[in-house]
C-alpha positions in Angstrom: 33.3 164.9 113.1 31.6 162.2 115.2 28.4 162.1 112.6 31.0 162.5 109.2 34.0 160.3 110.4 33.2 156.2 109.0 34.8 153.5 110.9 36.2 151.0 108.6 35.1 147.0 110.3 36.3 143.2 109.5 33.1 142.4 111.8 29.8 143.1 110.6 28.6 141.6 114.2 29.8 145.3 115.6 26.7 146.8 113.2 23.9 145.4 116.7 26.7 146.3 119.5 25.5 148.6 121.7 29.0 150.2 122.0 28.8 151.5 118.4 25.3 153.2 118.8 26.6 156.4 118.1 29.9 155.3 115.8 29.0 155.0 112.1 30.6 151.7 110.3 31.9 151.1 106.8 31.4 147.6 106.2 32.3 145.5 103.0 29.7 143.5 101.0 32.7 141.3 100.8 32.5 140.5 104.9 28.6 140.7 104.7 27.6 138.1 102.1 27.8 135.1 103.9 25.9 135.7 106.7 22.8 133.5 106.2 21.5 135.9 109.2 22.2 139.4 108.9 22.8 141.7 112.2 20.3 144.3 113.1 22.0 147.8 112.8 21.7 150.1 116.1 23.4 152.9 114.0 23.8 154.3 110.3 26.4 153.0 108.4 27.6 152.7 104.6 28.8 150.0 102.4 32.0 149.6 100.5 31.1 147.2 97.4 34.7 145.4 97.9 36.4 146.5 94.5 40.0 147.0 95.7 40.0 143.1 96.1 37.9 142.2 93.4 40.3 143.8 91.2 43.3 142.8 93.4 42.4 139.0 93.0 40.5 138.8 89.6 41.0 141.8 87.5 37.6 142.3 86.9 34.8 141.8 88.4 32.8 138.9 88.6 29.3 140.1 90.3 27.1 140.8 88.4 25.2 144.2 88.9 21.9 142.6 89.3 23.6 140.1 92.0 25.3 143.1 93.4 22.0 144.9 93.5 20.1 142.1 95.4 22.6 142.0 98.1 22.3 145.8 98.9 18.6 145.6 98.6 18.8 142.6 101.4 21.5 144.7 103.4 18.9 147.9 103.5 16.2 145.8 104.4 17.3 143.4 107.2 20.1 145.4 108.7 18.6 148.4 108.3 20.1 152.1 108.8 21.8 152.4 105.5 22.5 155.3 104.1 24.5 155.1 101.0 26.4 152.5 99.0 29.3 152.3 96.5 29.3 150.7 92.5 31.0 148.4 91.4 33.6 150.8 90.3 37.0 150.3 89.2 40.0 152.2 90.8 43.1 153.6 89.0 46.1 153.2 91.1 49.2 151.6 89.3 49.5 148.3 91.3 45.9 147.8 90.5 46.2 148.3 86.1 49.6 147.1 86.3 50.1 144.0 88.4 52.3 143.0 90.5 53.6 142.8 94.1 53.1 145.0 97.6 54.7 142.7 100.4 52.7 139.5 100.1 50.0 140.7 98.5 49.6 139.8 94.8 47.7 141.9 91.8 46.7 140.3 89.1 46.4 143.6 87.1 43.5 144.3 85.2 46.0 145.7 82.3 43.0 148.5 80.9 43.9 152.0 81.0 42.9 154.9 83.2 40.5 155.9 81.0 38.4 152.6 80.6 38.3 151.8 84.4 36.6 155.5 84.3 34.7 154.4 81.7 33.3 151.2 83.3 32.8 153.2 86.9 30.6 155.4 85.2 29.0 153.5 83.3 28.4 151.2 86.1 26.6 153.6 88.3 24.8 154.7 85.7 23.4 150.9 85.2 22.9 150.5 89.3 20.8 153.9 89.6 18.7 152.7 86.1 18.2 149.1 87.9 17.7 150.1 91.2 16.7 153.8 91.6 15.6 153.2 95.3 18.8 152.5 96.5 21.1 154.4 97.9 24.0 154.3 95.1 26.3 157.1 94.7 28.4 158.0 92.1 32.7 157.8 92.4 35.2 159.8 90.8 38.1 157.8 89.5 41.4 158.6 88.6 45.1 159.1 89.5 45.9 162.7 88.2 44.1 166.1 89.0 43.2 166.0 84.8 42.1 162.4 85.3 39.2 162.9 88.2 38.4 166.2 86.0 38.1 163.6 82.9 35.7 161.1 85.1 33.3 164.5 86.3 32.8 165.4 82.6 32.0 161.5 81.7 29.4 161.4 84.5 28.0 164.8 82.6 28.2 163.4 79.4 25.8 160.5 80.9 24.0 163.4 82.2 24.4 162.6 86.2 25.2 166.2 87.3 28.2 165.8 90.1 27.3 169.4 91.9 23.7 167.9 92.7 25.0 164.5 93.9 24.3 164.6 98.1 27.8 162.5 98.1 30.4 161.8 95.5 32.8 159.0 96.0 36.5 159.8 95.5 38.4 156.5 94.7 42.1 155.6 94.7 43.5 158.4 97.2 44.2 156.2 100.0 47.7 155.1 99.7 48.3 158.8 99.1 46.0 160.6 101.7 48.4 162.8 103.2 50.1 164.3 100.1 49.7 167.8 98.5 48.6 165.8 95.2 45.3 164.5 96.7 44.6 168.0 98.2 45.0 169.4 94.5 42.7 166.8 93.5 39.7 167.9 96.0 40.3 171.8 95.7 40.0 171.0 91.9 36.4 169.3 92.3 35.6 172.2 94.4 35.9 174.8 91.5 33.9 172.4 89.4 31.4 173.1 92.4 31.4 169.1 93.5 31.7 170.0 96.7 29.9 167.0 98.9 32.6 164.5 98.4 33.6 161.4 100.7 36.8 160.4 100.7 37.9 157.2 100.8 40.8 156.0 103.5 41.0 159.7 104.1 42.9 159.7 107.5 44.4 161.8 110.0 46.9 163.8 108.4 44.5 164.1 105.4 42.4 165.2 107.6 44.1 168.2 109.1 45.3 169.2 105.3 41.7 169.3 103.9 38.9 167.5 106.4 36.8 171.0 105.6 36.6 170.3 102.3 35.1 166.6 102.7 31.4 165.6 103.8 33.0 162.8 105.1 35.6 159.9 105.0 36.2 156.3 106.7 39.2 154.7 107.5 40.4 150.8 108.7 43.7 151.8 109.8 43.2 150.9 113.0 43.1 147.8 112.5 46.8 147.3 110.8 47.9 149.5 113.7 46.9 146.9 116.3 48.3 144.0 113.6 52.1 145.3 113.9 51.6 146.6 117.7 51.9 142.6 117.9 50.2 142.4 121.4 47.0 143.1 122.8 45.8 145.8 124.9 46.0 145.8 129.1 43.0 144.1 129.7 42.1 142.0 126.4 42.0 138.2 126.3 41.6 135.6 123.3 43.2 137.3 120.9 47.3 137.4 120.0 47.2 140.9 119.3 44.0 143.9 118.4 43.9 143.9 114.7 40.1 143.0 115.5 39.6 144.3 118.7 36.0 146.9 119.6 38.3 148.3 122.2 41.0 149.1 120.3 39.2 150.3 117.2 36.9 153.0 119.4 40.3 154.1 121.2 41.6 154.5 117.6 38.9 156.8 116.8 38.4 158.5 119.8 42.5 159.6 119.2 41.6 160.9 115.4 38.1 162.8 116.6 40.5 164.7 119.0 43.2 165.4 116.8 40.1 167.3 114.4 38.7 169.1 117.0 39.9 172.3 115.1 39.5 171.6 111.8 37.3 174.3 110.2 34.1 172.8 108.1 32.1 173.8 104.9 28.7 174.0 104.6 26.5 170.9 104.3 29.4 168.8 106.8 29.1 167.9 110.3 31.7 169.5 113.0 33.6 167.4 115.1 33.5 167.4 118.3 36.0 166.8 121.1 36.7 163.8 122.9 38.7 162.3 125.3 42.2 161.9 125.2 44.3 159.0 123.5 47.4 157.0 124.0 47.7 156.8 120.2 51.0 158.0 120.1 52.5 156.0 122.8 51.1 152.8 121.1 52.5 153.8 118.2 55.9 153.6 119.4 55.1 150.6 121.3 54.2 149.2 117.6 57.6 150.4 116.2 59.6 148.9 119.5 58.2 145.4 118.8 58.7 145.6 115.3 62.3 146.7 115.8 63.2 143.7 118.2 61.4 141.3 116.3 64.2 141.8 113.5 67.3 143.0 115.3 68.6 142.0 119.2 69.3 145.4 120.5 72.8 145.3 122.9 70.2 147.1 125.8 66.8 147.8 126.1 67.7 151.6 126.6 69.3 151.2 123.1 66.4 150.0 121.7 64.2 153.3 123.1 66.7 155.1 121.6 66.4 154.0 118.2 62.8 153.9 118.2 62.5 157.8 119.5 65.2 158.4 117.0 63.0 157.0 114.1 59.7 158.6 115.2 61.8 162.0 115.9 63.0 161.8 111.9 59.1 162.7 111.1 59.1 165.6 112.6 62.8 166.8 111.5 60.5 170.4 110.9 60.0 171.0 114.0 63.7 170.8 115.2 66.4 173.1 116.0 69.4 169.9 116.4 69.3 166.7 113.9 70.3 164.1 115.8 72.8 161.7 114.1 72.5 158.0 114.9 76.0 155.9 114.6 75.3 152.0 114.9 78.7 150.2 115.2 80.0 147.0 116.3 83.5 145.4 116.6 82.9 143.0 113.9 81.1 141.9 110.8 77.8 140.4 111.2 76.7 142.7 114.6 73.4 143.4 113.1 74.2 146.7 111.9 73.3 146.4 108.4 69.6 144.9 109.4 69.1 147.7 111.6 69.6 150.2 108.8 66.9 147.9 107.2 64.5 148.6 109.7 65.4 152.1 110.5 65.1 152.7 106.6 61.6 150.8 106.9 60.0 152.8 109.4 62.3 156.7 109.1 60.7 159.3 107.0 61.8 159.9 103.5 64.9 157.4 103.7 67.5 158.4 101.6 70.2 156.0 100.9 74.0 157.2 100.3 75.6 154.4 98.6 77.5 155.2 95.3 75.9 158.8 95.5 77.6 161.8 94.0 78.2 164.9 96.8 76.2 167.3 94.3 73.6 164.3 94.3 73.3 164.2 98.4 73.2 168.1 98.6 70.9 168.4 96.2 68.6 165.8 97.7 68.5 167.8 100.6 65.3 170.2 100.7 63.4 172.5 103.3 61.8 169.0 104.3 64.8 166.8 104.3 65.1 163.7 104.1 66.4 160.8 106.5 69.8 159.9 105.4 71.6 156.7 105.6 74.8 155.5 105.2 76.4 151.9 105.5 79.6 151.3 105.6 80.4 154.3 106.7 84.4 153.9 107.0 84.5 154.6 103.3 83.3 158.6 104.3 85.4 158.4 107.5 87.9 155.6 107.4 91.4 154.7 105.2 89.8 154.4 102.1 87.9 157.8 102.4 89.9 159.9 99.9 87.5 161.9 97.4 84.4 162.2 100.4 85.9 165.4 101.9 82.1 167.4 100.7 80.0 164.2 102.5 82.2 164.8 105.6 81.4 168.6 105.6 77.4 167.9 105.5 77.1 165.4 107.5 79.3 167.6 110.6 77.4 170.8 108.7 73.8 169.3 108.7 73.5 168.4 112.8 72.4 172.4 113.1 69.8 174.8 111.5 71.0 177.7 109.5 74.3 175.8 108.6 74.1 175.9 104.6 76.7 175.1 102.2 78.0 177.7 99.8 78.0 176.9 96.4 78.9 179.3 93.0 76.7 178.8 90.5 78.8 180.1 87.4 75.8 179.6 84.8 73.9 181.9 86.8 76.7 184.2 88.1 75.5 183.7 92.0 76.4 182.3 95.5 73.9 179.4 96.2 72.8 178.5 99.8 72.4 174.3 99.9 70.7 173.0 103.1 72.3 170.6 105.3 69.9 170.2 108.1 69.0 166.8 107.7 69.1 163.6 110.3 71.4 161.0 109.4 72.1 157.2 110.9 75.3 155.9 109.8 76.3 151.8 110.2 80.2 150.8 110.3 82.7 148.8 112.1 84.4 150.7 115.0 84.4 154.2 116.0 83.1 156.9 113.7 85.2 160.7 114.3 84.7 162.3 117.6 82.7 165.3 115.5 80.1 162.7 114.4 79.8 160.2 117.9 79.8 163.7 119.7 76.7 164.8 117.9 75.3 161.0 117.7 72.9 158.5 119.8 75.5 156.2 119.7 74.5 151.7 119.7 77.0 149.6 119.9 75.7 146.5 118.2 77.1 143.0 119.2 76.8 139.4 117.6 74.0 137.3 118.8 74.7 135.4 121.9 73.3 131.3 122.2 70.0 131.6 122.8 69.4 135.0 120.8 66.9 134.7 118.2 65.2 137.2 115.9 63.0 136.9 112.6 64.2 137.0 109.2 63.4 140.5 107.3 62.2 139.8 103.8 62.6 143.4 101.8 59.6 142.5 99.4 57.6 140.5 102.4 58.6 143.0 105.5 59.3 146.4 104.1 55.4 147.4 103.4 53.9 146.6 106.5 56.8 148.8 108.5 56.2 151.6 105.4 52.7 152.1 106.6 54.0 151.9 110.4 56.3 154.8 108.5 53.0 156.6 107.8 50.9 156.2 111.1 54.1 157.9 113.0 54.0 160.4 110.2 50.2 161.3 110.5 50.3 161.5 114.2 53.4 163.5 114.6 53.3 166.0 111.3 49.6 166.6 112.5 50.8 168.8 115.5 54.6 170.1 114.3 53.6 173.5 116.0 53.7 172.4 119.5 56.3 170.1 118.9 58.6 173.1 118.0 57.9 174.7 121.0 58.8 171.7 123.2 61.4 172.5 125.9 61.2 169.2 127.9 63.3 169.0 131.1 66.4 167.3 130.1 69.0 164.9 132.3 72.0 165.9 130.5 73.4 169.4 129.5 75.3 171.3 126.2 75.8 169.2 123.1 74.2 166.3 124.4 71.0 168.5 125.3 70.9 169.5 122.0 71.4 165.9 120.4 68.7 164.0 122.7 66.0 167.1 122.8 64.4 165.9 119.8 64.0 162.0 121.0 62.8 163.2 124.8 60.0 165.4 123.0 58.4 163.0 120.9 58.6 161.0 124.2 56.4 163.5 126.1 54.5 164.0 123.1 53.2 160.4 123.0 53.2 160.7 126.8 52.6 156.5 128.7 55.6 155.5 129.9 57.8 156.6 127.1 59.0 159.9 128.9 60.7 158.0 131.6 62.3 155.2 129.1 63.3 158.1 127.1 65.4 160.1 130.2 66.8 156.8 131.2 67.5 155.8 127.3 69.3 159.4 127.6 71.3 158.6 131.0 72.4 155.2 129.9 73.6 155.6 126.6 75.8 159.0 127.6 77.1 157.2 130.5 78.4 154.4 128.1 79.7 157.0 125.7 81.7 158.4 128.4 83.0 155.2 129.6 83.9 154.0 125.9 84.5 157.0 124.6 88.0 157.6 123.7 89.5 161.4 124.4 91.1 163.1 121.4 95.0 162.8 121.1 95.3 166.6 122.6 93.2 165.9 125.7 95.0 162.4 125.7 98.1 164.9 125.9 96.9 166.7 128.6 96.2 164.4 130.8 99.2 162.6 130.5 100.9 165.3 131.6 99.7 165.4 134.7 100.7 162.0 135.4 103.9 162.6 134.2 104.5 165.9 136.5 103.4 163.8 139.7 104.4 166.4 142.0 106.8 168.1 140.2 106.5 171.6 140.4 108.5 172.3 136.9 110.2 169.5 134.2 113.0 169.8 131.1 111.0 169.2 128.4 113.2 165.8 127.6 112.1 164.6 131.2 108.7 165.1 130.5 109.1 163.5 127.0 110.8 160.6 128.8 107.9 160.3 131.1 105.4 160.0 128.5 106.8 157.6 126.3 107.7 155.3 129.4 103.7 154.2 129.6 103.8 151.8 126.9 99.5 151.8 126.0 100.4 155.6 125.3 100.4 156.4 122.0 103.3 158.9 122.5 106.0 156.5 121.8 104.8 156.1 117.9 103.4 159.7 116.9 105.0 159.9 114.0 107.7 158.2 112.2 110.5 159.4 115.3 107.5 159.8 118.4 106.6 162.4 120.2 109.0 165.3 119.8 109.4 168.3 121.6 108.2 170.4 118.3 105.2 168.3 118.3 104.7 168.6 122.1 105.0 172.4 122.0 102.6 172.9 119.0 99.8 171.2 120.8 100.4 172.4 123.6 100.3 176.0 122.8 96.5 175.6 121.8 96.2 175.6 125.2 98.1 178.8 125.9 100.8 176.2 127.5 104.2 177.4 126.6 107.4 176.0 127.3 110.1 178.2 129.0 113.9 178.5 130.6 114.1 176.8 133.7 116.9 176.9 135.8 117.1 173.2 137.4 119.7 172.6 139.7 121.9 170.8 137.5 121.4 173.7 135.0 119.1 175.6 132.7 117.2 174.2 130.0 113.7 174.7 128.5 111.0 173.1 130.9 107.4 173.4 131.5 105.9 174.5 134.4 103.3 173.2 136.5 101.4 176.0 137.0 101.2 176.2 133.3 98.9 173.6 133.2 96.7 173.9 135.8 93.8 176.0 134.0 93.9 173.3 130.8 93.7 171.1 133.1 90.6 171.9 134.8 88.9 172.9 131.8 89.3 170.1 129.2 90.5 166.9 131.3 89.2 167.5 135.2 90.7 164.7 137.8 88.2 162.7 139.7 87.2 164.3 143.0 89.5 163.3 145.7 92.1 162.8 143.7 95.4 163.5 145.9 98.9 165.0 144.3 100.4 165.4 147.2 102.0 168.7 148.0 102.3 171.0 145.5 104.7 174.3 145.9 103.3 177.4 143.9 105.6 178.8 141.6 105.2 181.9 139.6 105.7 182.8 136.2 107.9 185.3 136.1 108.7 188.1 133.3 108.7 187.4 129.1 110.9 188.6 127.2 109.6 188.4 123.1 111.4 184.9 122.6 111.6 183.2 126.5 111.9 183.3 130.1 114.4 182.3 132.5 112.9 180.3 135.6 114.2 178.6 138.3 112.6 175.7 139.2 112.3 176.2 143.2 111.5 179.9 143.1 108.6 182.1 143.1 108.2 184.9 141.0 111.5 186.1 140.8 112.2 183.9 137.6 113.8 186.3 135.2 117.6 187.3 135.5 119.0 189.6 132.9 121.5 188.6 131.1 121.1 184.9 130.9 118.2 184.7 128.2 
């Protein structure tokens, strides 16, 4: 695609570099009329009339055709190598007919309808080509609908330009919707009309990949937004803050989206691409995302703030995984960051979907085959005191960490047994400790107050949000353009079972993007499970368990009131107040017993009474609640366990299996 592929330029200067001999450039009559000396071109390149801010700023335009027309006649004949221009023509996405705001950027609005910006683009061309018939002008399909760029082709016919004859037709106002199935639609359409030479513009990667075979060509000026929000310049660049006009970084840019088409099929009448050499792209990309996280939010480690980057990037490619991750941000306190964190995270995630004040039926229902990204603040109202009436929300979000987990529903208007889907990542923002079945499937970042010193930028919803949405998109278009090998992905992890499972999908996209990022991902991994265990608090049972073994010492067997005694004599043990009367030998035997630990009758030298044995324990023990290697119990005696009868045993503590004596059960 080397020959099809434009690369969008702020510089007209690049047009004479020798680096860009063999790169065609897309270069604005907006940058270009000024120069009082024009470049010489050393390669063939194209030029973008400037509409999108001529409309953006005016609502109209306000050069003339015939002024428009003298430029590009001075552009083909002192810079040379031009192959095609665009009209003036006027593009039909909302923010341009309606007004208003995108970030910082304003829109006056033009406040015509679809139909008369058609109207004007044709008519337009049709003015340029009866002015200027030997320049390069080609016609452009307008729109916003499949019906509306049909509309616009059978205008141009009506003013008897034939579209299927054209050697290039323009396709306006796709480019803030590239990737989507809509803009696909809209070329497959033209094709069956037969206009089948068609540039698209801001056609990108992932566009690319969906329908590049169907284009002649496209152009692009990502790159140069890409470099803005990576913040800082590349190893090796001086005398600039960061690369949003940088040579180096734009050819790197390109060379990563020639070698992402190198399979693309093509159609007759367009250029193939061909392969080049590999690209960091990815591994900038996330270097992008990690500065604009910690420009907004102070992280508590910079292993935490891997995490959460990996974590976002992994939510675009939630097809390609077997486990979705859940991400719990907590703190001790109000005003930890953990609400602007969800800001950003909802910035940057795929497809954020928001929780608050939704319905169950809503949230299920908003899951699809592509789910969404979903996010919840204040999540003690699903999990805390007040969480009465939340008991479906709880369900999907334990449900929704594994594939193939869907909810069962009965539809009685249509007599049937509905599968939902659950599988969907979710990041979840409260004060204190979120259930052990959510932390155990969770990156878990435990967010702090700032510290003196600790400083961050303010994050502006209206100002902020659009430039990290099309952050949103570049991690989108490099990671959805290659889901198949992602899926495959079996990268060598630090940690094993549950954890595995949770961090798989973070540690992929790490060796995807390849850098540095797959050893800050392991050691992201490493660090934040080591935390968890050292933080983590054990459930009540295992809490239980554990405390029994303290309590036995070296006991070989204890009366169940001795060991009850024991317990409640540690007084940060919570065995003291479980329940209205504590801990009572009831309760201790019904937990127990899940661990096929059964109390008994002991004969104890100053009589028989039901006990526990030591020995009882020892398997629970070493499965669930392991001591520390090293650990020394002093001498143990073995005792046996004797004979059951169907309601209890006799044992004597101090004897080995000869425990049972008729008679006395």
């Amino acid at each position: 695609m080397s020959a099809r592929f434009l690369l969008g330029t702020h510089q007209p200067g690049w047009l004479k570099k020798v680096e860009f001999t063999e790169v065609p450039l897309f270069v604005s009559d907006r940058r270009l009329r000024s120069y009082v000396t024009l470049p010489q071109a050393r390669q063939n390149w194209s030029l973008d009339s400037g509409g999108f801010t001529e409309l953006q700023y005016f609502g109209q335009w306000t050069v003339t055709p015939a002024e428009y027309i003298a430029r590009v006649r001075r552009y083909r004949d002192e810079i040379g190598r031009l192959t095609w221009a665009a009209p003036q023509d006027w593009m039909c996405e909302p923010i341009i007919i309606n007004g208003g705001r995108i970030g910082r950027q304003v829109f006056v609005g033009t406040h015509l309808s679809v139909a008369e910006h058609q109207r004007r683009t044709v008519d337009n061309f049709v003015q340029l080509r009866a002015m200027a018939p030997d320049l390069p002008f080609i016609p452009v399909l307008q729109g916003y609908t499949v019906e509306d760029y049909l509309t616009c082709a059978d205008m141009y016919a009506a003013a008897g330009v034939d579209l299927t004859t054209e050697p290039l037709v323009g396709l306006g106002s796709v480019c803030r919707r590239q990737a989507t199935d809509e803009a696909h639609q809209i070329i497959l359409a033209l094709h069956a009309r037969g206009i089948t030479r068609i540039h698209g513009f801001g056609v990108k990667i992932l566009g690319l990949l969906r329908y590049g075979h169907l284009l002649t060509s496209a152009d692009s000026l990502a790159w140069s937004l890409d470099a803005y929000y990576l913040g800082t310049p590349l190893p090796g660049c001086t005398g600039h803050k960061n690369c949003a006009n940088c040579l180096r970084y734009a050819l790197r840019w390109r060379t990563h989206l020639l070698t992402r088409m190198t399979t693309a099929p093509t159609h007759p009448g367009a250029t193939s691409m061909t392969p080049t050499e590999p690209s960091n792209h990815g591994a900038l990309l996330l270097d992008a995302l990690l500065a604009a996280l910690t420009r907004y939010v102070i992280l508590p480690t910079p292993q935490a703030a891997d995490a959460v980057v990996l974590w976002i990037a992994a939510s675009h490619a939630q097809l390609a995984w077997a486990h979705a991750p859940r991400m719990v941000i907590r703190g001790p306190e109000k005003r930890c960051g953990k609400s602007r964190l969800l800001d950003v995270v909802e910035a940057t995630c795929h497809d954020p979907f928001i929780t608050v004040n939704s319905s169950s039926a809503a949230v299920y229902r908003s899951i699809t085959e592509d789910p969404p990204t979903m996010l919840v603040d204040e999540a003690d109202t699903i999990f805390g005191p007040k969480a009465d009436g939340n008991e479906d929300l709880r369900g999907l979000l334990n449900a929704g960490h594994q594939r193939n987990r869907p909810a069962k529903r009965y539809d009685a208007n249509a007599g049937r047994v509905e599968s939902i889907p659950t599988f969907a990542m979710a990041a979840l923002a409260g004060i204190g400790a979120m259930p052990d079945t959510i932390e155990d499937r969770a990156v878990v970042v435990r967010m702090r107050r700032r510290g003196p010193g600790e400083t961050v930028a303010p994050y502006r919803h209206r100002r902020d949000r659009p430039a990290l949405r099309q952050l949103a998109e570049d991690l989108s278009l490099w990671l959805r353009a290659d889901l198949a090998t992602l899926e495959q992905a079996e990268p060598p992890m630090p940690v094993e079972d549950r954890a595995a499972d949770t961090w798989e999908p973070l540690v992929a996209v790490a060796d995807y993007a390849g850098g540095h990022w797959p050893e800050r991902a392991r050691a992201a991994v490493l660090a934040l499970t080591a935390e968890a265990d050292e933080q983590g608090q054990p459930s009540t049972r295992i809490r239980l368990l554990a405390d029994c073994r303290t309590a036995f010492g070296t006991d070989t067997a204890l009366p169940t009131a001795t060991l009850l005694e024991r317990l409640k004599t540690d007084p940060e043990a919570p065995w003291i107040d479980y329940g209205p009367t504590g801990l009572t030998a009831m309760k201790l035997g019904t937990i127990l017993r899940e661990y096929d630990v059964r109390s008994t009758t002991i004969r104890f030298p100053n009589g028989q009474a039901k006990g526990y044995q030591r020995s009882d324990f020892t398997d629970a023990w070493a499965r669930y609640c392991p001591a520390p290697q090293g650990t020394e119990n002093g001498e143990l005696l073995t005792f046996g366990r004797g004979s059951r009868t169907s309601r209890t045993s006799l044992n004597i503590a101090g004897q080995a299996d000869e425990a049972y004596l008729p008679g006395t059960a």
